[in-house]
PDB file of the backbone (N, CA, C, O) and the ligand in Angstrom, with CONECT records:
HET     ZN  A 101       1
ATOM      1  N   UNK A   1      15.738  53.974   2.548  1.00  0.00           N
ATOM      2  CA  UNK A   1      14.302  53.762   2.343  1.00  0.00           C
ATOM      3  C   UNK A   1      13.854  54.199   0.955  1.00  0.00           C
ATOM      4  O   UNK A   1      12.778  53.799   0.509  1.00  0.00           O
ATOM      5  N   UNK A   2      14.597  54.955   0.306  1.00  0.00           N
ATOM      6  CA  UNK A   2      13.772  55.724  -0.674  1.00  0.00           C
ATOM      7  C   UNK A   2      14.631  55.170  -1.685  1.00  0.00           C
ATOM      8  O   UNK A   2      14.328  55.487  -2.835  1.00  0.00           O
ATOM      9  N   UNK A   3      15.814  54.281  -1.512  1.00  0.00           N
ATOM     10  CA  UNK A   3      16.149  53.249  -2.264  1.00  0.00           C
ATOM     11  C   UNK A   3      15.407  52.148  -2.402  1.00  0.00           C
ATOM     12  O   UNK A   3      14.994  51.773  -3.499  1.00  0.00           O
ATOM     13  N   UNK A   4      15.222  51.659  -1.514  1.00  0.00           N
ATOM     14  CA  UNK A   4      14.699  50.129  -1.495  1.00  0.00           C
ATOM     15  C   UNK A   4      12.789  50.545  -2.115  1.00  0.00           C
ATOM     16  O   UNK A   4      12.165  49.557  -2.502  1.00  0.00           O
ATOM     17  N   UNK A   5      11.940  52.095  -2.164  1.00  0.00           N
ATOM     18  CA  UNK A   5      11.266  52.673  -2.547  1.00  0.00           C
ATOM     19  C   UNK A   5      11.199  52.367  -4.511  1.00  0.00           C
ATOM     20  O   UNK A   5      10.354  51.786  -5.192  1.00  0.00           O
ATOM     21  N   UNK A   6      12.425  53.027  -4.870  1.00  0.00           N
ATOM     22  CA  UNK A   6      12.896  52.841  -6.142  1.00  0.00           C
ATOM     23  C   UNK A   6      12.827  51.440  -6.457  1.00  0.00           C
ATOM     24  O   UNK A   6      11.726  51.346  -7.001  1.00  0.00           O
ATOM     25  N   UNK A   7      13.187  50.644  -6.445  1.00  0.00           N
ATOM     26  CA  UNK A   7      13.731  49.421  -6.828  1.00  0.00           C
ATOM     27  C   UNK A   7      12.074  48.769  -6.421  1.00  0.00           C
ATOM     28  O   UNK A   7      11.699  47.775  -7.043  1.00  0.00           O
ATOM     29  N   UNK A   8      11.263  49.319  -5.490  1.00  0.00           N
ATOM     30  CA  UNK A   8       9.835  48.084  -5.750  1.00  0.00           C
ATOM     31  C   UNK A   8       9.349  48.440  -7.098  1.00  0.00           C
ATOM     32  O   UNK A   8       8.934  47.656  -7.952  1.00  0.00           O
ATOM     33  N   UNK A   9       9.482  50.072  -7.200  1.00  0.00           N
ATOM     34  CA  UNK A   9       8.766  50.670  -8.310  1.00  0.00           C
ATOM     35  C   UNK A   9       9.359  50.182  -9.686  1.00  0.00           C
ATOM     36  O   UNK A   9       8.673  49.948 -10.681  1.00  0.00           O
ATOM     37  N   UNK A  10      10.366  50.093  -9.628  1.00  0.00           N
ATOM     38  CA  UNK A  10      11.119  49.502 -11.231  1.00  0.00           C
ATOM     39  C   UNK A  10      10.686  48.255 -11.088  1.00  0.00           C
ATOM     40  O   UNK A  10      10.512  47.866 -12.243  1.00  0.00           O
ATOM     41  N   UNK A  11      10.410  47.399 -10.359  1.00  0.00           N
ATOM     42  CA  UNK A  11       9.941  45.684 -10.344  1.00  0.00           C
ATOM     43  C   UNK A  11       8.757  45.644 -10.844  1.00  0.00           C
ATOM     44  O   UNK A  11       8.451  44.909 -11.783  1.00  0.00           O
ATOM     45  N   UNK A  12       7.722  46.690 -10.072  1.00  0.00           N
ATOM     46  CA  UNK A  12       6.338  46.561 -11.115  1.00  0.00           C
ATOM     47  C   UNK A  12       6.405  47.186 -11.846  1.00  0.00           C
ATOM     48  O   UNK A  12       5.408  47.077 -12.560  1.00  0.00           O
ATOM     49  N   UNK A  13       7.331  48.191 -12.325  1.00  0.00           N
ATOM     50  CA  UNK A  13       7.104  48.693 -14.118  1.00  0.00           C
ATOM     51  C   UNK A  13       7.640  47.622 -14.811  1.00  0.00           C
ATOM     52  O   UNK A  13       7.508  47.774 -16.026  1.00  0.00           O
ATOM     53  N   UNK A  14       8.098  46.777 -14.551  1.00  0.00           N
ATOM     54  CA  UNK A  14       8.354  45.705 -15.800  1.00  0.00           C
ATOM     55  C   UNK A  14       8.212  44.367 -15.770  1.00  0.00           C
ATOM     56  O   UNK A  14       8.663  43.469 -16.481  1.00  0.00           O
ATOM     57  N   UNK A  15       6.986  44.400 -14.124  1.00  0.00           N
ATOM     58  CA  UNK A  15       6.110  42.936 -14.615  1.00  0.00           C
ATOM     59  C   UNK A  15       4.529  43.448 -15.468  1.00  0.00           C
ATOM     60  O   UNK A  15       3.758  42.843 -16.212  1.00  0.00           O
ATOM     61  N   UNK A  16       4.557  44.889 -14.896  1.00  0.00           N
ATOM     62  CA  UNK A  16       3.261  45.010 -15.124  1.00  0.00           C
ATOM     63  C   UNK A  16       2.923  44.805 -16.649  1.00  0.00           C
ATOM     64  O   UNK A  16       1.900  44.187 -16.942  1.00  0.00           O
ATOM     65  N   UNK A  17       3.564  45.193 -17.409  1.00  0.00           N
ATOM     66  CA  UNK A  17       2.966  44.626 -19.161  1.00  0.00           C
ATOM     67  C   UNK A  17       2.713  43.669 -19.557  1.00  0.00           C
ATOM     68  O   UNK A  17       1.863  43.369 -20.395  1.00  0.00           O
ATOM     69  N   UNK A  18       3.653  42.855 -18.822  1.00  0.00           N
ATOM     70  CA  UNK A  18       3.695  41.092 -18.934  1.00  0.00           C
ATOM     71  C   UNK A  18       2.233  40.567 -18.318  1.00  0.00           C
ATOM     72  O   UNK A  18       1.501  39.660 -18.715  1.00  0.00           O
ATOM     73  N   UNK A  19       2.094  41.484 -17.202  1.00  0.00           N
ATOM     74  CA  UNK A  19       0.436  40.344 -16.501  1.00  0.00           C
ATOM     75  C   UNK A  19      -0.521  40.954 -17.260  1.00  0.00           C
ATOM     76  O   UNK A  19      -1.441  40.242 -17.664  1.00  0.00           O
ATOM     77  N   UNK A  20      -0.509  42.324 -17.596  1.00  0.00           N
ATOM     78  CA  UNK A  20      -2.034  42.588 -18.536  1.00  0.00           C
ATOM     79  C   UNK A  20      -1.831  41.590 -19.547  1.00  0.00           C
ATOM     80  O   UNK A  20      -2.807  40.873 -19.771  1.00  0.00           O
ATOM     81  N   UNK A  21      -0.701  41.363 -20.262  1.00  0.00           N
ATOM     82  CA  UNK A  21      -1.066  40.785 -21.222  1.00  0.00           C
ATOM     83  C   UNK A  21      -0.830  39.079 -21.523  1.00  0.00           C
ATOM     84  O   UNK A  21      -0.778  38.426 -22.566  1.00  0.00           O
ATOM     85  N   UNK A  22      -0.695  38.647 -19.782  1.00  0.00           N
ATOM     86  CA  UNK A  22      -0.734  37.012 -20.072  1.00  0.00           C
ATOM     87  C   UNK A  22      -2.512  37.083 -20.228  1.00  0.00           C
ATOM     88  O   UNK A  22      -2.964  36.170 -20.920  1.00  0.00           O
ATOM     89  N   UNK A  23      -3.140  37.682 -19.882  1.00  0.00           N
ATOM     90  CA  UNK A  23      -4.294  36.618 -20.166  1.00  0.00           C
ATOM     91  C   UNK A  23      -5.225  36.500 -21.653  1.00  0.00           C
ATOM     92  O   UNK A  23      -6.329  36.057 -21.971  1.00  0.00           O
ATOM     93  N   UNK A  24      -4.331  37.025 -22.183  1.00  0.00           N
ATOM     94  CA  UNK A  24      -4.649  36.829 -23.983  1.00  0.00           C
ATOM     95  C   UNK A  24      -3.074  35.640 -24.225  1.00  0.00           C
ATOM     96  O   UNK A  24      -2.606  35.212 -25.281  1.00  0.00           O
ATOM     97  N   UNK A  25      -2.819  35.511 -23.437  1.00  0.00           N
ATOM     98  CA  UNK A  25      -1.289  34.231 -23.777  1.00  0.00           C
ATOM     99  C   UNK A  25      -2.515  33.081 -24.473  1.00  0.00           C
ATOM    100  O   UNK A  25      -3.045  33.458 -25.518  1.00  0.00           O
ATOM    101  N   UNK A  26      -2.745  32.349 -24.164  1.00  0.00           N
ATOM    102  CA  UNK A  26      -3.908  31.205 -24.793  1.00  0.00           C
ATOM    103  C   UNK A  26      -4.502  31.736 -26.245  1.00  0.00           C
ATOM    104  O   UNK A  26      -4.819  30.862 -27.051  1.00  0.00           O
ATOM    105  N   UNK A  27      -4.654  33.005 -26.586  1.00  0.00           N
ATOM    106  CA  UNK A  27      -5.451  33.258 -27.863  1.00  0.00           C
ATOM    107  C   UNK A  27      -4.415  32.705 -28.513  1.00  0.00           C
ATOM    108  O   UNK A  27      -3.272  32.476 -28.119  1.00  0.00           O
ATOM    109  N   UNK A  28      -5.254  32.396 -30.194  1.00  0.00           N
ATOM    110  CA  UNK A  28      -4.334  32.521 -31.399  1.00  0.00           C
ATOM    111  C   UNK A  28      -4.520  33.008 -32.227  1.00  0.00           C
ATOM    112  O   UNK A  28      -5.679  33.162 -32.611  1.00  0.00           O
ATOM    113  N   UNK A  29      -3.464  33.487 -32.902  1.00  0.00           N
ATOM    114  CA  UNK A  29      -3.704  34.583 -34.254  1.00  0.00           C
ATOM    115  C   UNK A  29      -3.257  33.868 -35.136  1.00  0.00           C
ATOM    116  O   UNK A  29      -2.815  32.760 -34.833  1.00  0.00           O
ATOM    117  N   UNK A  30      -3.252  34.436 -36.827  1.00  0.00           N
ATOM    118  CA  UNK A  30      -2.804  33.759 -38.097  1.00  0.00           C
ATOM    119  C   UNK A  30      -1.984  34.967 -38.080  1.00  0.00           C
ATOM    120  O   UNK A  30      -2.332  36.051 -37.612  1.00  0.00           O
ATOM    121  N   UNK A  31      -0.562  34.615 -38.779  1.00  0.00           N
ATOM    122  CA  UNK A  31       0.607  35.346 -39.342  1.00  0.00           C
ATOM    123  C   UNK A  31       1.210  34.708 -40.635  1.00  0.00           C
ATOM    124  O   UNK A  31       1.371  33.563 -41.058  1.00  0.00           O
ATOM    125  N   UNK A  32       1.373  35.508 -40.907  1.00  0.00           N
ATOM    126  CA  UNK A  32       2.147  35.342 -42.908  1.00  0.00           C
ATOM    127  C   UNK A  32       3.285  35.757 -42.393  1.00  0.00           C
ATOM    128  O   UNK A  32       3.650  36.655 -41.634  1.00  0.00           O
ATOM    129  N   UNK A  33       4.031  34.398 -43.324  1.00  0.00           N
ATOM    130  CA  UNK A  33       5.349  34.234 -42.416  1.00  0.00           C
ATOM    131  C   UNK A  33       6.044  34.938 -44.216  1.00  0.00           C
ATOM    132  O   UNK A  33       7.078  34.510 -44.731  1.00  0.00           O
ATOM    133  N   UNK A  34       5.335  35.811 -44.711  1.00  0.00           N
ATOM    134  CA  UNK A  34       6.459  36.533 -45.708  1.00  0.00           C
ATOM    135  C   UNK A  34       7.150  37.607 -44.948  1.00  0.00           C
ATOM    136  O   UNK A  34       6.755  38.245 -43.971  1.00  0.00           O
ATOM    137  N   UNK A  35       8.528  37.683 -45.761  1.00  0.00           N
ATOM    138  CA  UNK A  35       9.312  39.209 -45.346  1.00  0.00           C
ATOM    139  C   UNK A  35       8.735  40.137 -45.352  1.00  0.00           C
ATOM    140  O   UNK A  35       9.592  40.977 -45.080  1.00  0.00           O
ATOM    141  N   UNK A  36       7.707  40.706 -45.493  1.00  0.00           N
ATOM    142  CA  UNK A  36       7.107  42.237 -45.289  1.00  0.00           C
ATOM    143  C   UNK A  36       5.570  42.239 -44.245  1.00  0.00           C
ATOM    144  O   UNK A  36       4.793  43.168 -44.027  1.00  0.00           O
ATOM    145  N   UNK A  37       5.547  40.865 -43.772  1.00  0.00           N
ATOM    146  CA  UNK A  37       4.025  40.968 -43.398  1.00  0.00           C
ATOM    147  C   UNK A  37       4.378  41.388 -41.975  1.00  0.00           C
ATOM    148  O   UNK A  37       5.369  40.845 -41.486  1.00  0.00           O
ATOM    149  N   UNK A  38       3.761  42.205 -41.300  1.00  0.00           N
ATOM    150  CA  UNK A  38       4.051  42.866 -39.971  1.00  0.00           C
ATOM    151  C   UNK A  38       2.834  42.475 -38.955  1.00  0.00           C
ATOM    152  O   UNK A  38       3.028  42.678 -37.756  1.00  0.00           O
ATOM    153  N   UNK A  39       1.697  41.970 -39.341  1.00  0.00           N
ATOM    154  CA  UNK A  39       0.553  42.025 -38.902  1.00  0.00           C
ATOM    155  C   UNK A  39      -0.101  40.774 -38.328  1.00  0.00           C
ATOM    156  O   UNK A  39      -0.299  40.006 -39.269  1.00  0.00           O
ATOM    157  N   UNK A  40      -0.489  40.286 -37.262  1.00  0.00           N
ATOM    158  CA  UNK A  40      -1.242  39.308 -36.776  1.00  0.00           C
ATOM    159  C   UNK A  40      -2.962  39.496 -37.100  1.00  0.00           C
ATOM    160  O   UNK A  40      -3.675  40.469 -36.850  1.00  0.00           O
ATOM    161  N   UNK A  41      -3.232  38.506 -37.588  1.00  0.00           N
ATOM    162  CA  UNK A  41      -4.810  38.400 -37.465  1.00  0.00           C
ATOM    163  C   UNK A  41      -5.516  37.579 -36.666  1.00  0.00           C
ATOM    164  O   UNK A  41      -4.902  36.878 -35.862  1.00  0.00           O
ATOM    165  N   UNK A  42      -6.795  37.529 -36.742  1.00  0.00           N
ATOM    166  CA  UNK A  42      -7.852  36.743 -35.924  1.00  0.00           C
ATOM    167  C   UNK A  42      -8.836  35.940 -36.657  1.00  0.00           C
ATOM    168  O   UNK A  42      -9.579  35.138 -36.091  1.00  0.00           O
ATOM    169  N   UNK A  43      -8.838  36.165 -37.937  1.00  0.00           N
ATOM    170  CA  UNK A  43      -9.113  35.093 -38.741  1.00  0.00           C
ATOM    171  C   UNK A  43      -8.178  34.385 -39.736  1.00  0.00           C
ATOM    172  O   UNK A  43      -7.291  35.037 -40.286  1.00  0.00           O
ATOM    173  N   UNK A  44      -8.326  33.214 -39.959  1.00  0.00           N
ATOM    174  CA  UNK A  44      -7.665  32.900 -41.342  1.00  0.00           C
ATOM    175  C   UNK A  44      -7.800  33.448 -42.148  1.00  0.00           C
ATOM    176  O   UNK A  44      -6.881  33.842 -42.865  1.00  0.00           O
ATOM    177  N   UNK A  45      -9.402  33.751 -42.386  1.00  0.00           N
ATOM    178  CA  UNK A  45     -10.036  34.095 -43.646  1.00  0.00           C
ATOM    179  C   UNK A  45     -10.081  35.472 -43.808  1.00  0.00           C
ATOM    180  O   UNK A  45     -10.919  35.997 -44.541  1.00  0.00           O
ATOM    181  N   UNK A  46      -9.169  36.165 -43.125  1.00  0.00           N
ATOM    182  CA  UNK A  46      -9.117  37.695 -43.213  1.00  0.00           C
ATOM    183  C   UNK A  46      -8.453  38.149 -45.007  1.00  0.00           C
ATOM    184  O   UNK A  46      -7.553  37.659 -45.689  1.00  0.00           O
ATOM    185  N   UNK A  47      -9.510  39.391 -45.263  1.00  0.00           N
ATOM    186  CA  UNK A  47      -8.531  39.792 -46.295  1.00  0.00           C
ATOM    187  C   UNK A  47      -7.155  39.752 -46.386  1.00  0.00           C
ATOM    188  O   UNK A  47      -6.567  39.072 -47.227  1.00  0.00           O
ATOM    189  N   UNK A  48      -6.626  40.428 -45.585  1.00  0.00           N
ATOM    190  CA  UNK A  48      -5.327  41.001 -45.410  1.00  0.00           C
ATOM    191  C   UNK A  48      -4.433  39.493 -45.648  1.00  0.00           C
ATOM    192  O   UNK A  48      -3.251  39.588 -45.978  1.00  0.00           O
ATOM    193  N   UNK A  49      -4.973  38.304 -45.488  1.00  0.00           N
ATOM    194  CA  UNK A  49      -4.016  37.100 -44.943  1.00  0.00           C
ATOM    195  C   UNK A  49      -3.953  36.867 -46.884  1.00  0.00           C
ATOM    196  O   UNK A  49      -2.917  36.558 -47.473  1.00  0.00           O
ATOM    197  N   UNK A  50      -5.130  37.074 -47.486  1.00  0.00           N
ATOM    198  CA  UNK A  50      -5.538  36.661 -49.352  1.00  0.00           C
ATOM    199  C   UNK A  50      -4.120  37.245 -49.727  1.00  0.00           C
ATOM    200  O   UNK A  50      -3.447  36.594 -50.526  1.00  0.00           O
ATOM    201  N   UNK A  51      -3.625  38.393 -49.224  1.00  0.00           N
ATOM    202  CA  UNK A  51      -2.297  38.882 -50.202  1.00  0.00           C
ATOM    203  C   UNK A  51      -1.174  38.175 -49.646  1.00  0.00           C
ATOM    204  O   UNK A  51      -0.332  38.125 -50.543  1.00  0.00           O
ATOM    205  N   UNK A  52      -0.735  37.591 -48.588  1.00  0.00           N
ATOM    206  CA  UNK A  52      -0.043  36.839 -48.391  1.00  0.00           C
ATOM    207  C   UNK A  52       0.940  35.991 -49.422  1.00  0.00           C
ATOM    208  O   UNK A  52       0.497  35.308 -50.345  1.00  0.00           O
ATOM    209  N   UNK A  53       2.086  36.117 -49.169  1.00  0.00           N
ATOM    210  CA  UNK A  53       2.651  35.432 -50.881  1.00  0.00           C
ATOM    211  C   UNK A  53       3.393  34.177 -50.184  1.00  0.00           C
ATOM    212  O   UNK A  53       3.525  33.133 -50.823  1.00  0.00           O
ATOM    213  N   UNK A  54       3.976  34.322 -48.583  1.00  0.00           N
ATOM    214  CA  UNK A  54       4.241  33.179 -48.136  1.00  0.00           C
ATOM    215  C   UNK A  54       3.077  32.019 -47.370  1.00  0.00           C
ATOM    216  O   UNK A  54       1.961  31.712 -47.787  1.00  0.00           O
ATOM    217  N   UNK A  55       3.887  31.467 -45.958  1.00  0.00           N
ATOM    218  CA  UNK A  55       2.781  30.918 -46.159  1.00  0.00           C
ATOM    219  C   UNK A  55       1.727  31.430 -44.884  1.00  0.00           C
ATOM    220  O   UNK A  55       2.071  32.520 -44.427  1.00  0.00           O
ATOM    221  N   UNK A  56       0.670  30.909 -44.323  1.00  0.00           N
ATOM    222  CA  UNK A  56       0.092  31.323 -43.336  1.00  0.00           C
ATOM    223  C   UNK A  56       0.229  30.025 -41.624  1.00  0.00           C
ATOM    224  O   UNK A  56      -0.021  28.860 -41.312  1.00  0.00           O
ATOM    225  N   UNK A  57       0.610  30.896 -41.218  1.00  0.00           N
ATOM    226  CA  UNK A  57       1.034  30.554 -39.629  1.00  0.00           C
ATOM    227  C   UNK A  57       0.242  30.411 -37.935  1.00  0.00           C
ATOM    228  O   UNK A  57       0.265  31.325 -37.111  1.00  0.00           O
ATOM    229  N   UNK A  58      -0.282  29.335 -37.760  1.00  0.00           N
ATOM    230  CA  UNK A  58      -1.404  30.035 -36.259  1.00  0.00           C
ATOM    231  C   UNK A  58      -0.237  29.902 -35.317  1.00  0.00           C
ATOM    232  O   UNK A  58       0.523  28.940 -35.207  1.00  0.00           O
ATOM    233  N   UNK A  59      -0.229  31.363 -34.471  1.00  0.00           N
ATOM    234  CA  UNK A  59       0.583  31.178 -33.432  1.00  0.00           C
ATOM    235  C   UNK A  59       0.188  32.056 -32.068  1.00  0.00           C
ATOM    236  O   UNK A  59      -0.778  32.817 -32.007  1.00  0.00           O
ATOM    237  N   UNK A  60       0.968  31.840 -31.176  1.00  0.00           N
ATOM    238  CA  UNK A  60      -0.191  31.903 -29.889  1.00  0.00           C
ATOM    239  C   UNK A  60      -0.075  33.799 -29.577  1.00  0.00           C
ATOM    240  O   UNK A  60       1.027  34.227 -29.233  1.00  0.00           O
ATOM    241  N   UNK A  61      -0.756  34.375 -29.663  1.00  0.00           N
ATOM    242  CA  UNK A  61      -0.815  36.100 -29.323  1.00  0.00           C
ATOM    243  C   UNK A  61       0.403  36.291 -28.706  1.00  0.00           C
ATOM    244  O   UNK A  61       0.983  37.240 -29.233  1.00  0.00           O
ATOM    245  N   UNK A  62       0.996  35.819 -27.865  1.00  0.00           N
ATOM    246  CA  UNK A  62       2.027  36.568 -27.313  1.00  0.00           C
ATOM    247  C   UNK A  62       2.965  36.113 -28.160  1.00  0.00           C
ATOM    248  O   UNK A  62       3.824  36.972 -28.364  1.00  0.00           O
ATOM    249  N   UNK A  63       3.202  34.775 -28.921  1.00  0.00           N
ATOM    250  CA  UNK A  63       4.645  34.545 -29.788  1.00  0.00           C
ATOM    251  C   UNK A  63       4.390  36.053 -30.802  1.00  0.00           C
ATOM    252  O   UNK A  63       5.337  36.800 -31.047  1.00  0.00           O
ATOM    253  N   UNK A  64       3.376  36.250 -31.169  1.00  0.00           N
ATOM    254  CA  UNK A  64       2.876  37.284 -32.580  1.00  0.00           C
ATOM    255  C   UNK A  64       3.685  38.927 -32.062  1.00  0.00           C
ATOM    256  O   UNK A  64       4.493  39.665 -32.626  1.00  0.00           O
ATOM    257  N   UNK A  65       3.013  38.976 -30.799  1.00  0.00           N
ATOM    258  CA  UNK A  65       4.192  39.915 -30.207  1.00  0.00           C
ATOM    259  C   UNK A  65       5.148  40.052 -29.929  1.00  0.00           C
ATOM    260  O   UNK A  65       5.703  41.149 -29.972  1.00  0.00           O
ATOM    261  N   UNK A  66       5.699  38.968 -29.534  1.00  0.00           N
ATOM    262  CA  UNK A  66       7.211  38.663 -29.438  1.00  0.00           C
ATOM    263  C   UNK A  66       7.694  39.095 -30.685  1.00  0.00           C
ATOM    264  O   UNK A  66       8.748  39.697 -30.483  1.00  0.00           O
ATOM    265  N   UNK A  67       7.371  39.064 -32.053  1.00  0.00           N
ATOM    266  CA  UNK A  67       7.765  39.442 -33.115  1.00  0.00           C
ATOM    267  C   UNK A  67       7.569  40.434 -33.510  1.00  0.00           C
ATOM    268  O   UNK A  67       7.613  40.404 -34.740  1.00  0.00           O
ATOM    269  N   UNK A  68       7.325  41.533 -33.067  1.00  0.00           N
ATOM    270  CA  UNK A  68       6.625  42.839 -32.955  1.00  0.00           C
ATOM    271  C   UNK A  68       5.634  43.264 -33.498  1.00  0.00           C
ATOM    272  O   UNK A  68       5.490  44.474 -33.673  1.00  0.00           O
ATOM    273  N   UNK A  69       4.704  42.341 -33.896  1.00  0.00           N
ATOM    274  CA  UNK A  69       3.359  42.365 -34.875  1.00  0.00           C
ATOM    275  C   UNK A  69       2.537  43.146 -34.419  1.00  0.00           C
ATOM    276  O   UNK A  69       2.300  43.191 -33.212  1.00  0.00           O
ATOM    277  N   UNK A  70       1.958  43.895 -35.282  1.00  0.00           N
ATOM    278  CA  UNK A  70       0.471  44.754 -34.494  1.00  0.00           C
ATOM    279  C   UNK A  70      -0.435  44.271 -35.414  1.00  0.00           C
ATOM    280  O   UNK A  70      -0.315  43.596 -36.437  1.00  0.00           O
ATOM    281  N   UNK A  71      -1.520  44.842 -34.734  1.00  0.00           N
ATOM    282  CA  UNK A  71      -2.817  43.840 -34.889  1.00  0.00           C
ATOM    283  C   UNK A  71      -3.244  44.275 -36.225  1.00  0.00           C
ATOM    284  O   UNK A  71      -3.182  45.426 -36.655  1.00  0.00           O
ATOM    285  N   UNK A  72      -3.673  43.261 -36.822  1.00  0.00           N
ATOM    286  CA  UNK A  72      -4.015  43.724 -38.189  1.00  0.00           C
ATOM    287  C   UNK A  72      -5.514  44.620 -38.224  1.00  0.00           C
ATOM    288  O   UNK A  72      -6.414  44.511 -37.391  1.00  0.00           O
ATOM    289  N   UNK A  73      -5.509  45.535 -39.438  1.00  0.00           N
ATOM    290  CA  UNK A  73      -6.684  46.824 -39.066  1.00  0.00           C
ATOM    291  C   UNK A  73      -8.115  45.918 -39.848  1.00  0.00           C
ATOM    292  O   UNK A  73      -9.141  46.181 -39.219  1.00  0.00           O
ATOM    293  N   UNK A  74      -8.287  45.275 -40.638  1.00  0.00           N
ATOM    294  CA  UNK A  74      -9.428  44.597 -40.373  1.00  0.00           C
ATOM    295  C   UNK A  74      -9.739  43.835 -39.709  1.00  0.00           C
ATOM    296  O   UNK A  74     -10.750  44.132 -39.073  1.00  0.00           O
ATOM    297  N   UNK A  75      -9.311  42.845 -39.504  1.00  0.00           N
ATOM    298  CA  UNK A  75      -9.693  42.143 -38.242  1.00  0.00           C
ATOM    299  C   UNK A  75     -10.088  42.429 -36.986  1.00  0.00           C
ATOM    300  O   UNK A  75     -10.902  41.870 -36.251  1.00  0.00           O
ATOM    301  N   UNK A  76      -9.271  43.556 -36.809  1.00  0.00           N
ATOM    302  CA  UNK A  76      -9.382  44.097 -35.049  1.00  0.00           C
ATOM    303  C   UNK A  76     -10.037  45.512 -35.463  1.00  0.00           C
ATOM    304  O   UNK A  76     -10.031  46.379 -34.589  1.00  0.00           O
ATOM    305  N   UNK A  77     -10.391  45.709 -36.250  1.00  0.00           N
ATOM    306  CA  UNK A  77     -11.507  47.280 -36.501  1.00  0.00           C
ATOM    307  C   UNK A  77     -12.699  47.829 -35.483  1.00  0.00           C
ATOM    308  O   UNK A  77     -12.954  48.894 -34.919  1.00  0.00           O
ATOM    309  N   UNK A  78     -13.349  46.358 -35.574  1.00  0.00           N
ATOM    310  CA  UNK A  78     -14.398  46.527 -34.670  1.00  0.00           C
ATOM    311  C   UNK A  78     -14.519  46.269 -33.211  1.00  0.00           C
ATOM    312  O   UNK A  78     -15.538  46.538 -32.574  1.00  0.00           O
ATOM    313  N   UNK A  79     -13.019  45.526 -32.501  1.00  0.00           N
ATOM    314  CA  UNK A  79     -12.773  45.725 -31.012  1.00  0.00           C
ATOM    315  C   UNK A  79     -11.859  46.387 -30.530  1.00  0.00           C
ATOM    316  O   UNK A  79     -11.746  46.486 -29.308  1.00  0.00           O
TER     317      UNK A  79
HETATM  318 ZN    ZN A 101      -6.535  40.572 -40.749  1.00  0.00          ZN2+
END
């Protein structure tokens, strides 16, 4: 019992990240597809995207994570 206990609990520790965060799956962010850019945004027209030296990318929030991007600090400042 306290097996079959274990094993529900490891099933929802590793859907649970996945469902909070399908329902931002549909957003899209802009990414600079240069070698050093780490950061997803929410506008095109974000500063951060102006230094960009490659090029600029819309791709869907969860691909941006899939790539280990964190959210860029102007864009997302104020939510
Ligand atoms: Zn930005």
């Amino acid at each position: 019992m306290r097996c079959f206990l274990s094993i529900c609990l490891w099933i929802s520790l590793s859907f649970l990240p996945t469902n909070t965060l399908n329902r931002s799956n549909d957003t899209y962010v802009y990414i600079c597809t240069g070698k050093y850019a780490y950061s997803y945004h929410k506008s095109k027209k974000c500063r951060g995207l102006n230094k960009c030296s490659a090029s600029i990318k819309k791709v869907t929030f969860k691909q941006a994570k899939s790539e280990k991007r964190i959210a860029c600090k102007i864009c997302y400042r104020s939510s």
